[in-house]
N, C-alpha and C positions, 0 to 999 in steps of 0.2 A: 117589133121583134124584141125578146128578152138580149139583155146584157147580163154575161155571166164574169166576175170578175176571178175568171181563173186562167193559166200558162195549157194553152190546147197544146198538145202534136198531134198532126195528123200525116198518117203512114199513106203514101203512096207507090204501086207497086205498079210499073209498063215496060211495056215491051215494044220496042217499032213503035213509037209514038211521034216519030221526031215534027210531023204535021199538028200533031194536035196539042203535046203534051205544055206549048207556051198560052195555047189559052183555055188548058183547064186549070192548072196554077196561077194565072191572071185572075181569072172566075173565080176560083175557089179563092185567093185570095180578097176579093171584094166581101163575098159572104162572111167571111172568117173575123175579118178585121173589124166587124163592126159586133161581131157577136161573141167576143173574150177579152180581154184584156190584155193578153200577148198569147202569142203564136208560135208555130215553126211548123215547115212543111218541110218531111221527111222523103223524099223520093227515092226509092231503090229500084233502079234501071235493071230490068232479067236478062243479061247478054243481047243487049239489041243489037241484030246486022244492021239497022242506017245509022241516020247521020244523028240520032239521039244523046248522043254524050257529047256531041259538039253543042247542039242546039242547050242541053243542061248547063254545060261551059262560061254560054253564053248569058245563061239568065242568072249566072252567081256571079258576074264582074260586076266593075262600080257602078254602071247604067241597066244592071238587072237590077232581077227582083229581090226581093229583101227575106231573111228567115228562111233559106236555103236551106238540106242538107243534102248533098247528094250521095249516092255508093251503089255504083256499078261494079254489077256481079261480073268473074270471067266465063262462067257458065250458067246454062240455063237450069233452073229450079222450081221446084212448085210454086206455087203462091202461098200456104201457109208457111213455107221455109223462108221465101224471099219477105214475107210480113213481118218475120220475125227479126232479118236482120234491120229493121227500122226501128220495130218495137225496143229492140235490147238497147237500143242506139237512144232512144228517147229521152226528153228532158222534162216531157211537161208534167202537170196535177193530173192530166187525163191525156191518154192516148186514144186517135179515131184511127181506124184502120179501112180503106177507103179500097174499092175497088172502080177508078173512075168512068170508066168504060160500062159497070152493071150494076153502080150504086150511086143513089142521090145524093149528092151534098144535099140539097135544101133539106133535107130530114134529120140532118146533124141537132137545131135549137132544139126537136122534142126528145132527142135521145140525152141530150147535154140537159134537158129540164131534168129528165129519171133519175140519171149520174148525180146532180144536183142535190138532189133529194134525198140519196142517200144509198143508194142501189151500186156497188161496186160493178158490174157490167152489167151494159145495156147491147142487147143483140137486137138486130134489125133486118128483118126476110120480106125482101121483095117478094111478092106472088107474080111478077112477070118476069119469067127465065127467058135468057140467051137460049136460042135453038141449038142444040146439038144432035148430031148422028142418032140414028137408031140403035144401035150399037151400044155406042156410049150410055145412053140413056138407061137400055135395060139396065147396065153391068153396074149404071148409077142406084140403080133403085136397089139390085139385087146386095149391095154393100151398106146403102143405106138400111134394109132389111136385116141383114146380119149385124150391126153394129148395134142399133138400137135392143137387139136380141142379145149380144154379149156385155152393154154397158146398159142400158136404159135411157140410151139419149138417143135422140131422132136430131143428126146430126145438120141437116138441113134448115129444120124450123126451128130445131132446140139451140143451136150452138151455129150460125149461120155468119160470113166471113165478115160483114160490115157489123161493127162492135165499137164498142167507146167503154176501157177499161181505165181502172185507179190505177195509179202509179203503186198500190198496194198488191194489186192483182199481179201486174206484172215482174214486179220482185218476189211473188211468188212462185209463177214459173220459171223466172232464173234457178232457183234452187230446183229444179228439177232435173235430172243428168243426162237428158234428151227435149233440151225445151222446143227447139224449132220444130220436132215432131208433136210432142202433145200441146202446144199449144193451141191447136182448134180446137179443144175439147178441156183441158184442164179448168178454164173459165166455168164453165159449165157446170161442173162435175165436183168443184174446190169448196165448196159449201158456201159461196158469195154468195150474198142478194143481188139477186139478178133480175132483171126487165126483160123479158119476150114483144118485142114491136113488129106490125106488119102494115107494110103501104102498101101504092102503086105504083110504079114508074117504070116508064120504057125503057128498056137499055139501051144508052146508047150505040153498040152494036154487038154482034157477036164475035167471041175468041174461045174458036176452034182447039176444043181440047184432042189429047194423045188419046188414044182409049189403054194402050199399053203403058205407056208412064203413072196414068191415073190408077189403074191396076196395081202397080208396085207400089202405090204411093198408100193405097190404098188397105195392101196387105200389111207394111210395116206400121201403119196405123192401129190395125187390128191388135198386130201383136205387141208395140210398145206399151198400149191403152190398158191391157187385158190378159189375165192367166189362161183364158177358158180355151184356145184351141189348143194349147197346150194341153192342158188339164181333158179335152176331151181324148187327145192322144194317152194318156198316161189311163181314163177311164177306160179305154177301150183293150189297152194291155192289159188290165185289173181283169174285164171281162174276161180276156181270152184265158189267161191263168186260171180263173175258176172255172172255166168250161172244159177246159181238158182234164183239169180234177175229176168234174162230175164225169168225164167220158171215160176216166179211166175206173171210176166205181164201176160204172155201167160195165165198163168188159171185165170187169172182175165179177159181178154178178153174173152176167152172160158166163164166165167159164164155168160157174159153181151149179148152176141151174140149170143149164142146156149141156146138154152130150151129144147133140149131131149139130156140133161147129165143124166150120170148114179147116183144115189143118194148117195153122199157121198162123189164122187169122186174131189169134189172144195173141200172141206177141209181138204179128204187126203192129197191132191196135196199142199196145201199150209200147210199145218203141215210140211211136208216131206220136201218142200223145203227150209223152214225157218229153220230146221235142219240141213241139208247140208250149208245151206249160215252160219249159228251162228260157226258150223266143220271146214268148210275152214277159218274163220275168226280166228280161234283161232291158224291153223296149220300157217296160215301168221305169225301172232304177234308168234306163239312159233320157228319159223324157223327165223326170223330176233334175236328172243332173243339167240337163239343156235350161231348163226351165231357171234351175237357182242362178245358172251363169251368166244367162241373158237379163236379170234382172241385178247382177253385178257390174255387166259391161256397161261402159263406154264406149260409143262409137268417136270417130274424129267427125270435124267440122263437115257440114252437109253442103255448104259454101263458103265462096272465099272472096273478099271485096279486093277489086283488080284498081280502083282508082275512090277516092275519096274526096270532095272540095265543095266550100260551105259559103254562103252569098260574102261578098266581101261586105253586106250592112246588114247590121240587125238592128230593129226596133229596136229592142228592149236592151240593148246599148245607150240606142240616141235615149231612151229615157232615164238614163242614166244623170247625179247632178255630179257631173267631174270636169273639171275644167282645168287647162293644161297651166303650169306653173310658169308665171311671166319672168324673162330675165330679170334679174339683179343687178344694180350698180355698176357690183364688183365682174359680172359677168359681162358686163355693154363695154367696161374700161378695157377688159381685156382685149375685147375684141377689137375696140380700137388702136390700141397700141398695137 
């Protein structure tokens, strides 16, 4: 196996794991330790109901595991939001962002060769998906569909959750004023050199997505990413203003040309249409002033860390060369007297 001499984090994101979650950090531990230099496993707990923040408690004492970070959310959140509170938190040369439950460690050394090499992120797409709902599925494709149609990225295969970013990439999306939302996709999109990777591997099991959360999470993706629904509301007022223009030629030719009109019907027609034209006039100017404001807002924080505690050992401490300063003399005499 290649030895890469550089400072890993890798991002871990669970929920109710409190059965498994000590021997995938065991595991992933072994793999890790022999394939970087120094390390750090960042765990971000998604509001778990068991006994999972006890069981993390436990593996950051003197008799745990070593290169801890933990940060338990008080609510539950997506997974690109919950990735992000690791990411931002991170120390190393490179960040991996793990989905332990649907993504392989063992495919870390060829992603970390890419990164190596010179590729500021490397994305990595399993071809064997977790089963979800019927439901879910379509509403997945039908947004993959529209995204790919208003960015140009096929957010799946192009920009897919298991990644291994520079510490450059991701001070990039800090400066962005909504990072935990565009981060699945700013990577992508940032003009980095990037690596597209595809394996196999079974997922270790499936977790059952919301189809309504994924919807919401889904739309505010659209719209933080992207001007175009915007922009097609605003074309569509554009449209309607010029159409009642041209329908009010038309009933101004209709009165000048025809004489067996129905009585009433020229000033209906131009009442009605100078209503519709003054309607879409105003849904223009309100869709362009929506538009500039939402790209001035700031939202507040999308989460909030309820509990934070980091292994009481770290490696890259013990390799530290510091040694404690032995008494003095003067300090042994005192104590004797």
């Amino acid at each position: 196996m290649a030895f890469f001499p550089v400072f890993l984090s890798v991002v871990f994101v669970v929920r109710n794991q409190a059965d498994k979650i000590e021997k995938i950090l065991s595991d992933a531990a072994i793999d890790i330790s022999c394939l970087v230099s120094d390390y750090e496993f960042i765990v971000v707990d998604n509001a778990s109901s068991d006994d999972s923040i006890a069981v993390l408690k436990r593996l950051t004492g003197e008799r745990g595991q070593a290169n801890l970070q933990i940060y338990a959310l008080t609510k539950e959140v997506d997974t690109d939001t919950a990735s992000w509170v690791g990411l931002e938190n991170a120390l190393g040369d490179y960040v991996a962002v793990i989905d332990p439950l649907a993504d392989d460690i063992g495919y870390l050394p060829e992603m970390l060769d890419k990164a190596a090499s010179g590729a500021d992120v490397v994305f990595a797409n399993n071809r064997q998906k977790a089963k979800q709902s019927l439901a879910y599925r379509t509403a997945y494709a039908i947004f993959i569909r529209l995204y790919k149609w208003f960015n140009s990225i096929h957010l799946s295969k192009e920009a897919p959750q298991y990644r291994v970013l520079t510490k450059r990439v991701v001070n990039f999306i800090l400066q962005h004023p909504q990072p935990a939302i565009t981060y699945r996709h700013l990577p992508a999109s940032g003009g980095f050199a990037k690596v597209n990777l595809d394996y196999d591997s079974k997922p270790l099991s499936a977790r059952p997505k919301r189809l309504g959360e994924s919807i919401d999470r889904g739309i505010k993706l659209l719209v933080s990413t992207t001007r175009a629904p915007m922009r097609l509301v605003t074309a569509l007022s554009l449209f309607g203003a010029s159409a009642n223009v041209l329908y009010t030629i038309y009933v101004v030719a209709i009165a000048f040309l025809k004489k067996d009109v129905a009585p009433g019907w020229i000033s209906l027609s131009l009442q009605q249409s100078g209503m519709f034209f003054l309607i879409s006039l105003v849904l223009l100017v309100l869709g362009e002033y929506i538009l500039h404001m939402t790209s001035l807002s700031n939202e507040g924080p999308l989460y909030h860390v309820g509990q934070e505690f980091t292994s009481a050992r770290m490696t890259r401490n013990e390799k530290l060369n510091i040694e404690e300063p032995a008494a003095g003399p003067s300090a042994l005499s005192e104590h004797v007297s």
